[in-house]
DOLO-159318 format. One record per residue: x, y, z of N, C-alpha, C, O in turn; residue in one letter. Coordinates in steps of 0.02 Angstrom, whole numbers, padded with zeros to 5 digits, always signed. Layout:
# residues N
XYZXYZXYZXYZA;...
//
This chain:
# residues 135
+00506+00703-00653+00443+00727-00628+00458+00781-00576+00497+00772-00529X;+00433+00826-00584+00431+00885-00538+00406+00862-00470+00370+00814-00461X;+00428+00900-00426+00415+00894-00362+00338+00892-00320+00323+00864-00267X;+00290+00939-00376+00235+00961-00364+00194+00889-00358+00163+00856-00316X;+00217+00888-00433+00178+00814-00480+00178+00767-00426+00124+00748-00403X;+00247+00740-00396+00263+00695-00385+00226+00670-00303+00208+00614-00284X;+00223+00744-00262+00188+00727-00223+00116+00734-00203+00088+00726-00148X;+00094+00751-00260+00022+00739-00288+00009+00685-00305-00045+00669-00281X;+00035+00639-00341+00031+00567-00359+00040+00531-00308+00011+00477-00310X;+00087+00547-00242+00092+00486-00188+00046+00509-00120+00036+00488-00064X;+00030+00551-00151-00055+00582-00105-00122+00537-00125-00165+00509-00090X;-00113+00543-00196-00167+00520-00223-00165+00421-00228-00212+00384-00243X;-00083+00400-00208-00092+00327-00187-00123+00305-00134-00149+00250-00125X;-00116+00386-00069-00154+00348+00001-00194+00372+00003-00220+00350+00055X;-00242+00422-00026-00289+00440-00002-00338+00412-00060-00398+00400-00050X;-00315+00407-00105-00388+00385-00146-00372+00308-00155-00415+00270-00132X;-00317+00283-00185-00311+00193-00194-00335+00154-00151-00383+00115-00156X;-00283+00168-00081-00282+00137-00038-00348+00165+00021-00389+00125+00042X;-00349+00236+00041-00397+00255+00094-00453+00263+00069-00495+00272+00114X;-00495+00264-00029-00539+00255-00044-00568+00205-00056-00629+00197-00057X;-00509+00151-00068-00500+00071-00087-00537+00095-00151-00597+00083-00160X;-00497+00131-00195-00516+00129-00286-00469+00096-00316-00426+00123-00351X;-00474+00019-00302-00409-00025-00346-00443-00020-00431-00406-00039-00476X;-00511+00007-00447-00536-00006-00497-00485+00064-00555-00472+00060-00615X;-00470+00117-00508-00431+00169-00539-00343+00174-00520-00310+00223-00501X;-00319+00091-00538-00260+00096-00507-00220+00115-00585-00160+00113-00573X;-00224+00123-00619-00208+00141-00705-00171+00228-00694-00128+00259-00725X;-00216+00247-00630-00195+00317-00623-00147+00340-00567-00128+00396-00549X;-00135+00277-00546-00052+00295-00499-00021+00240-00513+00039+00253-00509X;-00026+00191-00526+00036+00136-00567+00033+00130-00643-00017+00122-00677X;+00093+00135-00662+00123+00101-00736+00094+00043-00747+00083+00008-00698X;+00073+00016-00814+00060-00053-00834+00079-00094-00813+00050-00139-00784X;+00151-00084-00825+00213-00136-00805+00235-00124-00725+00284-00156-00708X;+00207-00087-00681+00245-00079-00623+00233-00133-00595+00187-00172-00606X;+00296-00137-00541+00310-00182-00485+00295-00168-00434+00297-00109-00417X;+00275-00216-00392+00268-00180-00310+00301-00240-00283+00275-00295-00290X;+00357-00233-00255+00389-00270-00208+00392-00261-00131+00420-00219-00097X;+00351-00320-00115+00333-00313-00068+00365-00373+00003+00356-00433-00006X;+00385-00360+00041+00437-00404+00092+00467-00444+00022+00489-00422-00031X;+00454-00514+00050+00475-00560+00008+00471-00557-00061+00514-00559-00104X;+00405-00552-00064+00348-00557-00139+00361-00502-00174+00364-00444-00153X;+00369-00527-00239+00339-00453-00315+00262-00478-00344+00230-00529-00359X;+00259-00428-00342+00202-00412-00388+00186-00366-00446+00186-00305-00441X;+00171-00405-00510+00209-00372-00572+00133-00356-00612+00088-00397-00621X;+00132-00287-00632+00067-00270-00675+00018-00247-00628+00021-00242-00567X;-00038-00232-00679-00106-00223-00649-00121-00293-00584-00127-00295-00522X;-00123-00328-00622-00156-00379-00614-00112-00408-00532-00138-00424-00478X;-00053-00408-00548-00032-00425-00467-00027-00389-00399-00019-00404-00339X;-00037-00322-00445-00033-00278-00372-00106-00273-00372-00118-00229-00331X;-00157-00294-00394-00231-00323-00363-00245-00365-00357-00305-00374-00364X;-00205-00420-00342-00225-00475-00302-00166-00464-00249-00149-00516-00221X;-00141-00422-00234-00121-00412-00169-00158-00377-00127-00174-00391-00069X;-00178-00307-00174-00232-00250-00124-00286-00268-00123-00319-00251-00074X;-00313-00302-00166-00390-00320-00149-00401-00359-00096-00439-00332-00055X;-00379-00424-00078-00388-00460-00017-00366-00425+00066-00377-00445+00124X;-00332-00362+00038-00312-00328+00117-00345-00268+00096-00335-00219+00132X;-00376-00260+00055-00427-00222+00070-00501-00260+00111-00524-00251+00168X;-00524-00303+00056-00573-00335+00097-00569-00374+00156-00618-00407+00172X;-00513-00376+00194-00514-00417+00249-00506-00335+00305-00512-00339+00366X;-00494-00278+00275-00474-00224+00334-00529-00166+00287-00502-00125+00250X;-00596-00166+00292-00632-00111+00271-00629-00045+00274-00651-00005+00233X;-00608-00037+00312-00600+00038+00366-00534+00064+00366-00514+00103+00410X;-00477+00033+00288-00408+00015+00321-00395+00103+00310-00435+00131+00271X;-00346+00143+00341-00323+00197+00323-00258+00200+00331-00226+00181+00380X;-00231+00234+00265-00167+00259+00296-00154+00330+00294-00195+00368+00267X;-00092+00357+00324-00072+00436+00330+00001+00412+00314+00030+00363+00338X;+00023+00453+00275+00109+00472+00258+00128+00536+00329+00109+00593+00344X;+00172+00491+00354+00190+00510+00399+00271+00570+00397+00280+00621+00431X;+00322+00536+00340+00361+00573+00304+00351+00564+00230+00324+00511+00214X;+00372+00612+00177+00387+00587+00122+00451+00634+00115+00471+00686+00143X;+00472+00596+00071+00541+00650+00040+00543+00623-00042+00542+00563-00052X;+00547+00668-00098+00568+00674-00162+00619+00687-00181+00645+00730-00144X;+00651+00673-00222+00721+00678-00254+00728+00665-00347+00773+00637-00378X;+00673+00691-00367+00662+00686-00434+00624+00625-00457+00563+00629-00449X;+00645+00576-00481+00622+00518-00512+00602+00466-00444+00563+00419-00442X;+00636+00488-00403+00649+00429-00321+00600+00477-00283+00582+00535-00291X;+00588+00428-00239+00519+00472-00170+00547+00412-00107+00559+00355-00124X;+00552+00425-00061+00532+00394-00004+00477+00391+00050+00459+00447+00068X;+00461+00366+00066+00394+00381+00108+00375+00314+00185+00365+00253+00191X;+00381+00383+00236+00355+00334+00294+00303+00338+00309+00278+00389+00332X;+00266+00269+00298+00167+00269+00326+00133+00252+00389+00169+00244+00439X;+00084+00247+00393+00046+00229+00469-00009+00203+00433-00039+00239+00393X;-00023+00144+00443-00095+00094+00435-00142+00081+00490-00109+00063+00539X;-00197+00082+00501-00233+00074+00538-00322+00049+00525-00350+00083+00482X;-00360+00000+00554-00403-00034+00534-00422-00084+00565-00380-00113+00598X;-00484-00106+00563-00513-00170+00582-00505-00234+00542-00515-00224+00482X;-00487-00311+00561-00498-00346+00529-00574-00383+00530-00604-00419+00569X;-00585-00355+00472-00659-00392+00480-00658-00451+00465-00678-00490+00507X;-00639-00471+00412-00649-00527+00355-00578-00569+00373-00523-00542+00378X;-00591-00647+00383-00515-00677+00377-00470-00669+00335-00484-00677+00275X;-00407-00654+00353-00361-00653+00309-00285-00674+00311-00256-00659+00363X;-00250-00704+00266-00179-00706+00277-00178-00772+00335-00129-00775+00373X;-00221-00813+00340-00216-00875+00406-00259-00843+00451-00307-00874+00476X;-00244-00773+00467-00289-00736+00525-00363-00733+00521-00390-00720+00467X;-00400-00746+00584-00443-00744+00596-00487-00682+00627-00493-00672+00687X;-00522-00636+00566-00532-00584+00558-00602-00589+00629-00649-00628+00626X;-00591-00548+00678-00651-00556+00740-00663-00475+00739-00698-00452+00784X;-00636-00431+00693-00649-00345+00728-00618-00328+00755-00641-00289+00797X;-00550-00337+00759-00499-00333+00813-00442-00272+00777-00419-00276+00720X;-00430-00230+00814-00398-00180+00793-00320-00173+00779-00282-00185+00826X;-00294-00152+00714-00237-00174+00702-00201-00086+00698-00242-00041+00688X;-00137-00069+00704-00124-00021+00678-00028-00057+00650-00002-00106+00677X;+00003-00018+00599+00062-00034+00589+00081+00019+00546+00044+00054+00513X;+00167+00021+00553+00202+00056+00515+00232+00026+00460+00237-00034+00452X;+00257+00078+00413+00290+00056+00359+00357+00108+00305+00390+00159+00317X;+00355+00085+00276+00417+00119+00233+00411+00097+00172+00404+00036+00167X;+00412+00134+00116+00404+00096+00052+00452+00172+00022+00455+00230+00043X;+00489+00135-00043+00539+00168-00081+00515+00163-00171+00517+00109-00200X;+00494+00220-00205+00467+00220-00264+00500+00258-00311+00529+00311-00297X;+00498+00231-00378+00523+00227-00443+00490+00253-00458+00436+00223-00460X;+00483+00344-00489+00406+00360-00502+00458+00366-00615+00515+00369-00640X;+00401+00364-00633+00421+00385-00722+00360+00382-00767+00318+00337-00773X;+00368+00454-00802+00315+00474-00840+00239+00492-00787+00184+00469-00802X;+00247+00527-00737+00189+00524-00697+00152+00473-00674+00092+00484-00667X;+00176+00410-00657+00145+00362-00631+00215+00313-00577+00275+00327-00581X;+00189+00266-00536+00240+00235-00510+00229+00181-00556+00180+00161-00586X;+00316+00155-00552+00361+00105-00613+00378+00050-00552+00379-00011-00561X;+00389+00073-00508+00410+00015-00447+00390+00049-00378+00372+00107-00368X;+00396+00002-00339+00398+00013-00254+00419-00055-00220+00402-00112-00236X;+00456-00036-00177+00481-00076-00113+00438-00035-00056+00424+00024-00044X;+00425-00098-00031+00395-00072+00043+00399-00115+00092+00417-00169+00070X;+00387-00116+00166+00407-00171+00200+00369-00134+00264+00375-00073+00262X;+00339-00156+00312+00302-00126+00356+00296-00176+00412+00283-00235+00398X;+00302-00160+00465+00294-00217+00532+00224-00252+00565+00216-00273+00622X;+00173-00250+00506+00121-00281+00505+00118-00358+00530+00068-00385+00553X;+00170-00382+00523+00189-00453+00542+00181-00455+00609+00147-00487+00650X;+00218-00417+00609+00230-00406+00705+00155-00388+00731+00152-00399+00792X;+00120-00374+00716+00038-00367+00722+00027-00434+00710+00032-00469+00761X;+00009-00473+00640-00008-00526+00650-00002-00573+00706-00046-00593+00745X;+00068-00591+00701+00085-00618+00733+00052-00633+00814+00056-00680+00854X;+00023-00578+00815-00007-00601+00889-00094-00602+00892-00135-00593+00937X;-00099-00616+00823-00185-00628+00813-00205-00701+00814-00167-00749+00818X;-00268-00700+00810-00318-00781+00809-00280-00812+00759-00255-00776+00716X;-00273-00863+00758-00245-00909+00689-00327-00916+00675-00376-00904+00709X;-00314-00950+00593-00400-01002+00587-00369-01071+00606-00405-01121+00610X;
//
């Protein structure tokens, strides 16, 4: 994938997937089969990488992110992000009160045939939790 392509497609993961929350048009930046590996957890297909984004979507309405670096290298991309958002809705044990979250991240992608095939990502969101309401 060309360079152009490629960072057109990881534009169009944060600004329309994730900062439009269009999980309904995720066909148009992930592969069938892609993975999203995420800390611990994979998530394999359509179907698992929306039941990951949908519940952190609806628990953070407002969520946004900005690519803070990216770098391309043909088939490989790297990319450093910034998240930021309210928790409205409980989530993850946390007890969603409106309380303002921001976090960083890093995620590493497999792009092929114009779509992503994989991602690793890992972001210090924890370290946010971690100091929220339990339920």
């Amino acid at each position: 994938m060309d360079r152009d392509k490629a960072q057109a497609l990881l534009t169009r993961l944060i600004d329309h997937f994730w900062n439009r929350q269009a999980i309904a048009e995720i066909g148009t930046v992930f592969a069938t089969d892609a993975v999203l590996h995420s800390g611990p957890n994979d998530y394999a297909g359509h179907r698992g990488i929306r039941d990951y984004a949908e519940p952190f979507m609806a628990a953070f309405p407002d969520l946004r992110h900005e690519i803070v670096h990216l770098l391309i290298d043909g088939e490989m991309a790297a990319m450093r992000y910034r998240g930021s958002g309210h928790l409205a809705h409980d989530y993850d044990g946390m007890k969603g009160e409106g309380q303002a979250m921001e976090y960083h991240g890093n995620a590493i992608f497999r792009l092929q045939e114009g779509l992503i095939a994989e991602v690793w990502s890992n972001s210090d969101l924890s370290l946010w939790s971690a100091r929220q309401p339990r339920l």
